[in-house]
TORMIDREN-195505 format. One record per residue (C-alpha): residue in three letters; x, y, z. Coordinates in pm, whole numbers, padded with zeros to 5 digits, always signed. Layout:
# residues N
ALAXYZ...
# end
This chain:
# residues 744
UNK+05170+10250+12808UNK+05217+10232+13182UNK+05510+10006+13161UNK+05680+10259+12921UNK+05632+10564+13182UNK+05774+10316+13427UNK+06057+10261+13198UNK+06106+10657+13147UNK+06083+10681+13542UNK+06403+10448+13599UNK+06580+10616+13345UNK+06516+10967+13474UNK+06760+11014+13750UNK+07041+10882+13538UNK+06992+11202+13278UNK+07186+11467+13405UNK+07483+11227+13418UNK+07432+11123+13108UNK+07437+11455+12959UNK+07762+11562+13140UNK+07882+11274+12966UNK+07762+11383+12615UNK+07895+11779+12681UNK+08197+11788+12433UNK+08549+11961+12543UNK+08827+12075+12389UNK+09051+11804+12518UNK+08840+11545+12419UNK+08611+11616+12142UNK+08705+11942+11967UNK+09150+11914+11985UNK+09139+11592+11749UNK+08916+11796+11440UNK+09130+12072+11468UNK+09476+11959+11453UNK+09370+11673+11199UNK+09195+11932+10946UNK+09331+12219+11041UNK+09682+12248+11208UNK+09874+12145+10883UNK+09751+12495+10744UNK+09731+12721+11061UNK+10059+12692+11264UNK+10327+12914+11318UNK+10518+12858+10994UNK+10212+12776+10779UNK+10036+12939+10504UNK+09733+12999+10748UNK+09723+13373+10845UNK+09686+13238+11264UNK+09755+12904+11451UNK+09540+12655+11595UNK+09761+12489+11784UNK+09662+12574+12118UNK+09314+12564+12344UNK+09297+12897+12373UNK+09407+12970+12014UNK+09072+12789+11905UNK+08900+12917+12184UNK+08914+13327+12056UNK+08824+13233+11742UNK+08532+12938+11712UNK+08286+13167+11603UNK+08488+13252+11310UNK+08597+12862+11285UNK+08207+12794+11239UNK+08108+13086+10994UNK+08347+12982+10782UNK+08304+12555+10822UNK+07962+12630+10771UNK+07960+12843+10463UNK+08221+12567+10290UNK+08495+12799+10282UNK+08700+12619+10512UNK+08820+12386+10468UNK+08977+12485+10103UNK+08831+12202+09882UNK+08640+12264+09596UNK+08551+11976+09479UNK+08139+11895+09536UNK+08085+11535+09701UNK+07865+11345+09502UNK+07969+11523+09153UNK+08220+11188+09010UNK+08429+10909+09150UNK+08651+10950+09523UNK+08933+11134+09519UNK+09251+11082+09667UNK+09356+11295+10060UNK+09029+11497+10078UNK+09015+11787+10287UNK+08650+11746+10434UNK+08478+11838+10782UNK+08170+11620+10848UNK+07852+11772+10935UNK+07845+11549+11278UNK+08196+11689+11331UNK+08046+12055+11233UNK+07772+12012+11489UNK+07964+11885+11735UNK+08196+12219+11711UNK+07829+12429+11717UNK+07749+12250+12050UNK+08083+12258+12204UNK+08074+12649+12117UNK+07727+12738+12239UNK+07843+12491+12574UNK+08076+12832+12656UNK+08366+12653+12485UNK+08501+12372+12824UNK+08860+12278+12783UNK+08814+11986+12943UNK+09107+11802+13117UNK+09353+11905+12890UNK+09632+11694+13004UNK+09391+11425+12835UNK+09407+11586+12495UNK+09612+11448+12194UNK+09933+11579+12127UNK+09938+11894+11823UNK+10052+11687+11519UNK+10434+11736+11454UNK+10458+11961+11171UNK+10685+11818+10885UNK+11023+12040+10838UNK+11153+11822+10576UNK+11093+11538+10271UNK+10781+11338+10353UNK+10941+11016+10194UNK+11294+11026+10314UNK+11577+11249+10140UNK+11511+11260+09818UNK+11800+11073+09563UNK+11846+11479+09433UNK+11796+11827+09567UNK+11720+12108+09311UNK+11742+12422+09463UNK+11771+12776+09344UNK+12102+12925+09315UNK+11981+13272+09412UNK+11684+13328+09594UNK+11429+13640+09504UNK+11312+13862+09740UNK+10945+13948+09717UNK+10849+14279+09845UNK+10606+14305+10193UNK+10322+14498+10029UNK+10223+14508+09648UNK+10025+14246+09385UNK+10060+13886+09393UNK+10297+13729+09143UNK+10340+13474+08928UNK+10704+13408+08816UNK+10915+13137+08642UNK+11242+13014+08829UNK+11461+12810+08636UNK+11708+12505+08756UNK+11954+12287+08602UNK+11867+11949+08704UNK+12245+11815+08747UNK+12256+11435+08650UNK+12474+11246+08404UNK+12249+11015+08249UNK+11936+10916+08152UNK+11731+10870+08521UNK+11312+10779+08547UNK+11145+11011+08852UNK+10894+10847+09062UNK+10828+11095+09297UNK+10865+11484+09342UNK+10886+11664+09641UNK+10806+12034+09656UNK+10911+12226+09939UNK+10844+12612+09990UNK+11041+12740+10243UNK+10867+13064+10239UNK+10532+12922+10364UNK+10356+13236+10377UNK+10436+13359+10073UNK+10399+13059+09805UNK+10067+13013+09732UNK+10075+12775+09463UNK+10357+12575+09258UNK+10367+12454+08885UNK+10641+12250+08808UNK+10723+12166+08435UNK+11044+12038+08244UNK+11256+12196+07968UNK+11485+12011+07786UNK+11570+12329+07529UNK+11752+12647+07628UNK+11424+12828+07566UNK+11424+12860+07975UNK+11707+12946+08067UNK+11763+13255+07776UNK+11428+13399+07946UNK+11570+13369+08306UNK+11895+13507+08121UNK+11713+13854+07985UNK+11550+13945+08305UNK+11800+14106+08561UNK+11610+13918+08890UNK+11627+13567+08959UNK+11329+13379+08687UNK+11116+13601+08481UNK+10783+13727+08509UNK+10508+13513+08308UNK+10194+13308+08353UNK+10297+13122+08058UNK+10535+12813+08069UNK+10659+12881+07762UNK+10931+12625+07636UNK+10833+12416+07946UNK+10640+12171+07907UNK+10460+11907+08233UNK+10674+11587+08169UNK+10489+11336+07923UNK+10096+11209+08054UNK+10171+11371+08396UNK+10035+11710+08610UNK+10266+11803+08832UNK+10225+12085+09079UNK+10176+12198+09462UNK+09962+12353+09712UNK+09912+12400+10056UNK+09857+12050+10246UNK+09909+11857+09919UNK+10066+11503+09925UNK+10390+11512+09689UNK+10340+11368+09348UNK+10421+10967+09343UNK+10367+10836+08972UNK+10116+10586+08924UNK+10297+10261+08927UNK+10485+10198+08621UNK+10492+10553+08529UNK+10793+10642+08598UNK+10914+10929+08322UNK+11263+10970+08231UNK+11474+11276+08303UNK+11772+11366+08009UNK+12115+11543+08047UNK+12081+11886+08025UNK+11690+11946+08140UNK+11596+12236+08346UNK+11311+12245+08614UNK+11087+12515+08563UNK+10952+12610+08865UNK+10586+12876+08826UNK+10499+13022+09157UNK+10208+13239+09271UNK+10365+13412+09537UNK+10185+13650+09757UNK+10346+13959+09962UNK+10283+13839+10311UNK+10357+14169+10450UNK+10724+14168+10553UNK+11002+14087+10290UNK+11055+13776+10214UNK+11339+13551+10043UNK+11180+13292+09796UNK+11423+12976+09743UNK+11196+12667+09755UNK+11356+12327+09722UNK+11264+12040+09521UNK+11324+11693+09602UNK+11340+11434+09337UNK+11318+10996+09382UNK+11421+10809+09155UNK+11380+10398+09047UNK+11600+10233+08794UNK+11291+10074+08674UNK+11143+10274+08304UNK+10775+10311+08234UNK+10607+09981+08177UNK+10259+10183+08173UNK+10243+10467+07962UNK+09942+10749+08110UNK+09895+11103+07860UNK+09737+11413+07956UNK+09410+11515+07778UNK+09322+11917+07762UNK+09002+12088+07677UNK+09063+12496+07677UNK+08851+12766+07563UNK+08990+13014+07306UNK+08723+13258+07275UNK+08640+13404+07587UNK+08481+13737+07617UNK+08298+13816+07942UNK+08091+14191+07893UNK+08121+14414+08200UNK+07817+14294+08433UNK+07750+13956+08309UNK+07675+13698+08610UNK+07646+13370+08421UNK+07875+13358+08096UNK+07887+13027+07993UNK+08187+12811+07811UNK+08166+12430+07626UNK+08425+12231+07540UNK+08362+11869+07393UNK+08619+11618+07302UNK+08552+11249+07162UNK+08741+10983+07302UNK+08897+10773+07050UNK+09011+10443+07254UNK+08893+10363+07620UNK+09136+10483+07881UNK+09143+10550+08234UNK+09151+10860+08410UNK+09411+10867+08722UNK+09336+11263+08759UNK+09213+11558+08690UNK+09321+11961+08698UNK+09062+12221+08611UNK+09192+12583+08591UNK+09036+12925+08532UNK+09137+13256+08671UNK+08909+13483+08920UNK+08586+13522+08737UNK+08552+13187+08719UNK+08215+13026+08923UNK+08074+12705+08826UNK+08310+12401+08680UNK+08116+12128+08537UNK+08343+11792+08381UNK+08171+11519+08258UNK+08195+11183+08046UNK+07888+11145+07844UNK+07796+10851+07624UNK+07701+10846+07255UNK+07339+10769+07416UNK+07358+11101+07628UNK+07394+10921+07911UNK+07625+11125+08197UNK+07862+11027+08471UNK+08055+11317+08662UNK+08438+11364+08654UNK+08412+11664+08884UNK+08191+11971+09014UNK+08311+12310+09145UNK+08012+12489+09237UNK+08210+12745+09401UNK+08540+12837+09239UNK+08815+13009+09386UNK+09112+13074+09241UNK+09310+13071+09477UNK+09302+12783+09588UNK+09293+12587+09285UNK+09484+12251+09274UNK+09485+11883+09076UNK+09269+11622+09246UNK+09377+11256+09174UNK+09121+10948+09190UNK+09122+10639+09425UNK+09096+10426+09139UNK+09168+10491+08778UNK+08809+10598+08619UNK+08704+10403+08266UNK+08679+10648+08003UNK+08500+10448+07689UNK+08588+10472+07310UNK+08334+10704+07128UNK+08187+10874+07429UNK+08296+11228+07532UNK+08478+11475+07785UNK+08225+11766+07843UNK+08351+12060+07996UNK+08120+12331+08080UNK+08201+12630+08278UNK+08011+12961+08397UNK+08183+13322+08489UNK+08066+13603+08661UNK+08194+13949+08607UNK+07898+14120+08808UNK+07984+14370+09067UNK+07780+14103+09318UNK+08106+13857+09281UNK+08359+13895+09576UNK+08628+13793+09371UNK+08644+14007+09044UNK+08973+14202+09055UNK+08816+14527+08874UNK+08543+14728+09036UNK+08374+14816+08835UNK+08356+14545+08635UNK+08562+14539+08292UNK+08542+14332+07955UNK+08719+13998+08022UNK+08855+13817+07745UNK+09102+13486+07716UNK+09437+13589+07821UNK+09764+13439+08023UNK+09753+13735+08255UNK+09538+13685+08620UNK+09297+13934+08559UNK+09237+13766+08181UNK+09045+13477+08170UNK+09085+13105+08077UNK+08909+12779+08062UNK+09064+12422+08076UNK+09080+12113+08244UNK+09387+11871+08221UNK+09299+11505+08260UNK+09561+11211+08280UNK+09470+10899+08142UNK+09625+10571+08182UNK+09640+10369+07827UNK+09531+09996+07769UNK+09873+10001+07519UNK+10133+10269+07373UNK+10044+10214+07085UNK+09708+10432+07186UNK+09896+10738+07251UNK+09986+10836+06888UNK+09597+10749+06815UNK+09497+11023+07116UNK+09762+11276+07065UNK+09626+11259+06661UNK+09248+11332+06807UNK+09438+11639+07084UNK+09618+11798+06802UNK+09274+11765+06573UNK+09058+11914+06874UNK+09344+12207+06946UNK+09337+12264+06580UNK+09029+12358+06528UNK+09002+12663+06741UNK+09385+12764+06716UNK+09353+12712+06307UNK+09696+12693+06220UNK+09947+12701+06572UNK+10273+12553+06490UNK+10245+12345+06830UNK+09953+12161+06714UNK+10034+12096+06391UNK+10380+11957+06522UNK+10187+11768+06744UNK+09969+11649+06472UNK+10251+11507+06234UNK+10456+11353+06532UNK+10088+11143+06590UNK+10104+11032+06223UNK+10468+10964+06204UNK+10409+10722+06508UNK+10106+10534+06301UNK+10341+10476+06025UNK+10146+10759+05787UNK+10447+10840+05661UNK+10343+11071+05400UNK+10127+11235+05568UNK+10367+11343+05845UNK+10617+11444+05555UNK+10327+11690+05456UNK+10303+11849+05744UNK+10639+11880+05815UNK+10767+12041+05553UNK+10447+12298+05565UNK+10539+12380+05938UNK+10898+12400+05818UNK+10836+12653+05534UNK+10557+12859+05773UNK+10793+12854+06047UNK+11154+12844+05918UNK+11290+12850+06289UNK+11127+12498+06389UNK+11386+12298+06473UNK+11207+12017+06600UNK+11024+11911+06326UNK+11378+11973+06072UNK+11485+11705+06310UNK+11187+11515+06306UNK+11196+11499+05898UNK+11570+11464+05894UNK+11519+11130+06106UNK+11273+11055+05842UNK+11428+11130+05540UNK+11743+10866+05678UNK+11477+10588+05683UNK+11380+10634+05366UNK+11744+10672+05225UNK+11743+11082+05101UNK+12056+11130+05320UNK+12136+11430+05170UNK+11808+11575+05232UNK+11836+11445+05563UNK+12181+11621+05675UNK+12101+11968+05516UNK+11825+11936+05752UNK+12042+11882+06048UNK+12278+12162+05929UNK+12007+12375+05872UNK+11872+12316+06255UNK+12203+12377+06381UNK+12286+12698+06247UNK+11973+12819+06347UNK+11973+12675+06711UNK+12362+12738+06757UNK+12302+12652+07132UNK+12094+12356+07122UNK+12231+12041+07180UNK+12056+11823+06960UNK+12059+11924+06615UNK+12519+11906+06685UNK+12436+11609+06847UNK+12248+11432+06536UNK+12464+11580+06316UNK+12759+11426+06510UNK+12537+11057+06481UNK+12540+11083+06097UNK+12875+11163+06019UNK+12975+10859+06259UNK+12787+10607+06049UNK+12899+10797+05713UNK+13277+10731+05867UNK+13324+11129+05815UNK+13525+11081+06195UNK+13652+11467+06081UNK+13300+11617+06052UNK+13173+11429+06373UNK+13438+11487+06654UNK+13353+11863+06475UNK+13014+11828+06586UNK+13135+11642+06909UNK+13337+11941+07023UNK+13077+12147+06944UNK+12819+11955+07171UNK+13104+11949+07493UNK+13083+12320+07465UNK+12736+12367+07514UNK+12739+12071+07734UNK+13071+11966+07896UNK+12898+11716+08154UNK+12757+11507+07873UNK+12899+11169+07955UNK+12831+10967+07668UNK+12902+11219+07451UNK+13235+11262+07550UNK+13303+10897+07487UNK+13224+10933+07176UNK+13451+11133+07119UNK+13741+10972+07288UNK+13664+10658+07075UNK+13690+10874+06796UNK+14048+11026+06823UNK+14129+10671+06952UNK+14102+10513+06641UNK+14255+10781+06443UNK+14679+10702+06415UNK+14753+11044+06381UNK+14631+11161+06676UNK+14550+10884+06927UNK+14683+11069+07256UNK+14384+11365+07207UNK+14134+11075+07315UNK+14382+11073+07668UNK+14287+11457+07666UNK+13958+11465+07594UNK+13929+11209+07917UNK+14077+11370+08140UNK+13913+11724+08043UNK+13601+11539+08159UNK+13732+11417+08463UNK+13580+11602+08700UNK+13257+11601+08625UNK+13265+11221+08631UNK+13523+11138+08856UNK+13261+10923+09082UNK+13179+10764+08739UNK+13358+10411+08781UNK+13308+10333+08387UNK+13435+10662+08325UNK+13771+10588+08576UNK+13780+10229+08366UNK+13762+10353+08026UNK+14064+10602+08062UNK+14285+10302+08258UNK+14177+10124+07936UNK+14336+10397+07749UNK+14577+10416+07892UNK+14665+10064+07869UNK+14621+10043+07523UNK+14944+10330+07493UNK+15145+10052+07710UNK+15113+10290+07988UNK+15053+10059+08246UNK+15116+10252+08574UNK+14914+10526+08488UNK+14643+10208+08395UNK+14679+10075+08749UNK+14566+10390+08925UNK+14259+10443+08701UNK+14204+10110+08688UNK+14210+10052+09133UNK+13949+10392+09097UNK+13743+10224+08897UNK+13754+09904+09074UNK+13703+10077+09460UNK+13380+10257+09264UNK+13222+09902+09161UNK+13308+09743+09464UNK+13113+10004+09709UNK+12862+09975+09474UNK+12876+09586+09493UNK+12892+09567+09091UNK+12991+09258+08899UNK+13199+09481+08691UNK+13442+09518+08938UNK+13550+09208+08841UNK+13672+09363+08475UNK+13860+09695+08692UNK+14013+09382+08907UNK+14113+09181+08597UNK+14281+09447+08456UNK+14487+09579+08733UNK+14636+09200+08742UNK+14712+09232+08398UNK+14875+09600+08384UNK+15026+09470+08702UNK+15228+09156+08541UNK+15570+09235+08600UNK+15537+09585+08808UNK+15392+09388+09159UNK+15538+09075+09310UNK+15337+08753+09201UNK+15106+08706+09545UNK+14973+09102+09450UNK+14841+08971+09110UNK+14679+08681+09269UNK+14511+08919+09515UNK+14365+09121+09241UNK+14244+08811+09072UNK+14068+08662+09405UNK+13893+09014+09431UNK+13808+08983+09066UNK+13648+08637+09131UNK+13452+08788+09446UNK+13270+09027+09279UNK+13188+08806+08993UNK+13223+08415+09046UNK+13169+08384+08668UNK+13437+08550+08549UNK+13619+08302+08353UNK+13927+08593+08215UNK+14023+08570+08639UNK+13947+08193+08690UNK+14181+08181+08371UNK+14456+08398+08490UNK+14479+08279+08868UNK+14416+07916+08756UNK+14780+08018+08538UNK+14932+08207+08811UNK+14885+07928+09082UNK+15040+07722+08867UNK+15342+07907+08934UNK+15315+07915+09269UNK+15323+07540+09316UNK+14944+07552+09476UNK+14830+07274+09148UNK+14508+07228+09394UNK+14411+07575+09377UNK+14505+07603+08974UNK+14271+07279+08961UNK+13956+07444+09087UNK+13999+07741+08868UNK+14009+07528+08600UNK+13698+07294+08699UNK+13494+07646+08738UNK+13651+07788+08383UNK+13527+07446+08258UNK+13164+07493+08352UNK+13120+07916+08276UNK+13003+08023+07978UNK+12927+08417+07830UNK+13124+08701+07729UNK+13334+08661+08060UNK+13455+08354+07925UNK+13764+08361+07716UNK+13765+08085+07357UNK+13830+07762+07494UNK+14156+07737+07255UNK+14250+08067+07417UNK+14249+07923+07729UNK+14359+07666+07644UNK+14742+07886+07495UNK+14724+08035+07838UNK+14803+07718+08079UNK+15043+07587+08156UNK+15186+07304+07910UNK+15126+07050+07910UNK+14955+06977+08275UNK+14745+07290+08287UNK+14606+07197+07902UNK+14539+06812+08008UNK+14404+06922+08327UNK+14141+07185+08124UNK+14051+06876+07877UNK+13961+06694+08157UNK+13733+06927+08327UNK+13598+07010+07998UNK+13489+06623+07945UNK+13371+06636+08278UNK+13129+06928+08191UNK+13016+06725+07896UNK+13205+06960+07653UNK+13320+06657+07522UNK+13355+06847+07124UNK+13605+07150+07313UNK+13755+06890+07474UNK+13864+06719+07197UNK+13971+07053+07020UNK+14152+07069+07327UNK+14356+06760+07320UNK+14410+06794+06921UNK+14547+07119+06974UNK+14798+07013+07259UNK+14982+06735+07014UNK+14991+06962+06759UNK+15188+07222+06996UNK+15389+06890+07149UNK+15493+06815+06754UNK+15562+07164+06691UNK+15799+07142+07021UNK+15950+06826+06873UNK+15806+06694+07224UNK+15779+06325+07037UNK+15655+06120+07287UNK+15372+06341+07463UNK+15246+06374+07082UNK+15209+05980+07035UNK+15015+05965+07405UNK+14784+06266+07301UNK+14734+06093+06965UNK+14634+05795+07144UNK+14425+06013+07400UNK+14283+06150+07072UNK+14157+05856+06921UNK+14018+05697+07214UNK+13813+05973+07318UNK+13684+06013+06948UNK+13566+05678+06975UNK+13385+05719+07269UNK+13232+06021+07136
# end
């Protein structure tokens, strides 16, 4: 005991040091919590209503900085630790960090040295990853009013790209900070969009509902304040057609001064497709009905898992009565693992929370969603006062219940599987909804239940004559099993009714092509360019159509060049008209598509400038002096070493020149090539010169060990030396001939 109090008497005079030590300052304690949880929110151009960026800033208000640390509403993250697996960029404050903030407050609030603290983080005024590969933006921005109800609203973009490209990422940027609360960003591939955007006089339309949009394939897409952009899980990627639209749902809220509303949207993407395939799992309530006064109305959902999968995130959603969110995975022994707790809902700040690592989801066990509402006076956030009857709705101050998880699956072959047990579950409390029942007979199509899909389809298509997705779903059947005829009145069926809708013309177009009705289909063609006059592919079509037809080969030339400039960075675009053109004998108009095309390829350092290259030598014979072909040609061979058409050619042309050395090394390299590059052997064979640049091939062919084209080679040089009455050459290739058969 003694040596203890003699121990506490050394350490005595050292205290108050020691606790001057321990007092915590702005500079050095309190700056780095703030601007790391805090300052991305509250700055001048964020969505917080005052900044933090500044000693004194924090200083006037760390009373209210504790009340509301301390009551969890700051920051804004639901989620409950310890309710289901880590999630991805939490927004947390520790309780140290909490007490630290209590003590620094009830210290009088130092500042410390404050040329010591860290520097306020840089704000980010642009793309996170780098310009994106494409900016959407709006074409006219809407102007939300300074005072009045929040609003949600649907803006609608063309997405302006050529061909098929796979997203990996998606930026979302607001612009208006202060007035976008939250972002849900979906795809439309229909002109369902665009005709609603069309009937209301202001940029978008009003709605809650996504209608015709739909969240691309097995992902949730969508932004709030502070979020990380969306970067697919790897091999994810999801592909991106001519002619979608970006829907773009906001929650904007007047911020008290008029504001102009034109967010951008930044899109990456990878030339690598989905090797992975995820899917998005929904449970939703469909009879809600909250009575006036009730504090703890309670919702179930249940759905049974019919493969293992892997969850990579999760969205929950309800509207402002909502109060308690419970998700779950429970086993077919009861036992129960958490997915996710809410204890506290708040609308608005609701957002999709994504896991660390993908979370096993086992066959047979089962999603459990379980939610509770209060529509008591005592809740903060119920929009009427006094409380009204709630039921399910769209609207904000209707109800809803759902949660959105994305799985990952172990094969594709699992999705038609799940999407059969999704359209089941959806079923059952929708009865007969045309969506699920679609979604139902697409599932059995995919598991080869043939007849079962037919079923369905033709009930949807009798219930609801206007579905033209499943007329093209059956029509696509009915061709594999042979009814052609039912299949086409299908398609023509689809496209009177959907006049404007690409893809019933575009099918159409598809069968008449393999029925050789070229009439009917560059009918359908036409038809599709008018809707659609950037689609590519389409337009080739076409142009190979009118091409083969002899009374009217020069409209393929016009259908080209109407197409022109929306393709005119397109280098197979440039190449196919020079090809065109080339074909009329029109070879100076070839050359100049033909150098386009080959200046596209080369920037882009493609082997196929060789082909542009090739081709200008060949338009070129006789229009540029000799050493200009051979130019061409050496470019040809420099963006593609195995091109044996240019090996072929210069070896020929070098010939002419005298330079036999040169020729000779062609013809080595033409020896050893092989692929569609490569011209016949006897076709090269015609093109040297005879007889040293046909010996000299033979030779390099035995050298290669192409001793049987060789051969054919050699026999087919003394049959041209006979047919030339060249006597003499014959008898040494007929003794050449025999020799090297015997050898052989």
């Amino acid at each position: 005991m003694k040596q203890i109090f003699a121990l506490l008497a050394v350490s005595l005079p050292a205290l108050p040091a020691l606790a001057s030590d321990l007092e915590p300052t702005f500079a050095k304690d309190i700056a780095p919590i703030i601007y790391e949880n805090c300052v991305d929110c509250h700055n001048p151009n964020g969505v917080g209503p005052f900044s933090f960026t500044s000693y004194e800033q924090v200083r006037r208000r760390s009373q209210q900085i504790l009340d509301v640390l301390e009551d969890g509403f700051m920051p804004p993250w639901m989620p409950a630790h310890g309710y289901g697996p880590k999630l991805k960029d939490t927004r947390s404050i520790s309780d140290e960090e909490i007490a630290l903030l209590r003590h620094w407050h009830g210290a009088g609030r130092p500042a410390g040295n404050l040329a010591e603290a860290p520097a306020v983080p840089i704000q980010k005024d642009g793309w996170t990853y780098g310009e994106p590969d494409l900016v959407i933006e709006m074409q006219e921005a809407y102007t939300l009013s300074a005072e009045g109800m929040d609003q949600f609203r649907n803006f609608v973009m063309p997405i302006p790209i050529g061909e098929k490209r796979y997203l990996k990422a998606l930026e979302f940027l607001p612009e208006s900070r202060l007035a976008v609360h939250h972002a849900v960003i979906a795809f439309d591939p229909t002109p369902a969009s665009r005709m609603q955007d069309a009937a209301d006089p202001l940029p978008g339309y009003e709605s809650m509902d996504l209608g015709g949009a739909l969240r691309p394939f097995g992902h949730l897409i969508g932004w709030t304040p502070g979020q990380v952009p969306y970067e697919t899980y790897p091999g994810t990627s999801f592909p991106l057609t001519p002619g979608v639209d970006l829907v773009v749902q906001l929650h904007m809220l007047p911020s008290g001064k008029e504001e102009q509303i034109a967010p951008r949207i930044g899109l990456y993407f990878t030339d690598e497709p989905p090797t992975e395939m995820s899917m998005v799992i929904q449970l939703r309530a469909n009879a809600i009905d909250i009575p006036p006064g009730e504090k703890n109305y309670e919702i179930e959902e249940r759905f049974t898992l019919p493969i293992t999968t892997h969850a990579l995130g999760i969205f929950p959603h309800a509207h402002f009565l909502g109060k308690d969110m419970r998700i779950w995975i429970e086993s077919p022994e009861g036992e129960k693992d958490w997915l996710l707790r809410i204890p506290d809902w708040d609308f608005n700040w609701q957002s999709d929370y994504r896991y660390q690592e993908p979370v096993t989801l086992p066959q047979g066990s089962e999603i459990v969603m379980r939610y509770s509402y209060d529509n008591s006076a005592d809740n903060i956030r119920n929009p009427s006062s006094p409380p009204v009857r709630v039921t399910n709705g769209f609207n904000s101050y209707d109800e809803m219940g759902e949660v959105a998880i994305q799985v990952l699956l172990e094969k594709r072959s699992d999705w038609a599987i799940l999407q059969e047990s999704q359209a089941r579950y959806d079923l059952v409390s929708t009865k007969n909804n045309p969506i699920f029942k679609y979604n139902l007979a697409q599932a059995l199509n995919a598991q080869k239940r043939t007849e079962e899909a037919i079923e369905i389809y033709e009930d949807l298509i009798e219930e609801t004559p206007n579905s033209v997705q499943s007329m093209l779903d059956l029509s696509q059947i009915y061709q594999q099993q042979g009814r052609a005829n039912e299949a086409v009145e299908l398609l023509i069926q689809a496209s009177a009714i959907a006049p404007n809708f690409l893809e019933p013309h575009q099918r159409l177009a598809q069968h008449y092509r393999s029925a050789n009705q070229f009439q009917q289909a560059a009918a359908a063609l036409e038809h599709c360019l008018s809707l659609d006059p950037k689609q590519q592919s389409l337009r080739l079509q076409l142009a190979n159509i009118y091409s083969k037809q002899e009374e009217n080969p020069a409209k393929a030339i016009q259908v080209l060049l109407a197409g022109l400039s929306y393709h005119r960075d397109s280098a197979s675009y440039q190449y196919r008209i020079a090809k065109e053109y080339q074909k009329f004998g029109d070879n100076s108009t070839a050359l100049t598509y033909f150098k386009k095309a080959a200046n596209l390829w080369k920037n882009q350092k493609s082997p196929q400038a060789a082909d542009a290259y090739y081709n200008l030598a060949v338009s070129g014979l006789g229009r540029h002096p000799l050493p200009t072909i051979i130019t061409f040609l050496d470019q040809a061979i420099a963006a593609d070493p195995k091109h044996g058409f240019s090996h072929l050619m210069a070896a020929s042309m070098k010939f002419k020149t005298g330079d036999k050395a040169a020729a000779n090394k062609h013809i080595n390299t033409l020896a050893r090539l092989s692929g569609e590059t490569v011209p016949p052997v006897l076709r090269s064979a015609e093109m040297l010169p005879f007889p040293a640049g046909t010996l000299a091939f033979a030779q390099a062919l035995a050298n290669a060990n192409k001793n049987s084209d060789a051969l054919n080679v050699i026999s087919w040089a003394k049959q041209t030396a006979l047919s030339r009455q060249q006597r003499e050459l014959a008898e040494r290739l007929s003794q050449i001939e025999t020799a090297f058969s015997q050898s052989n």
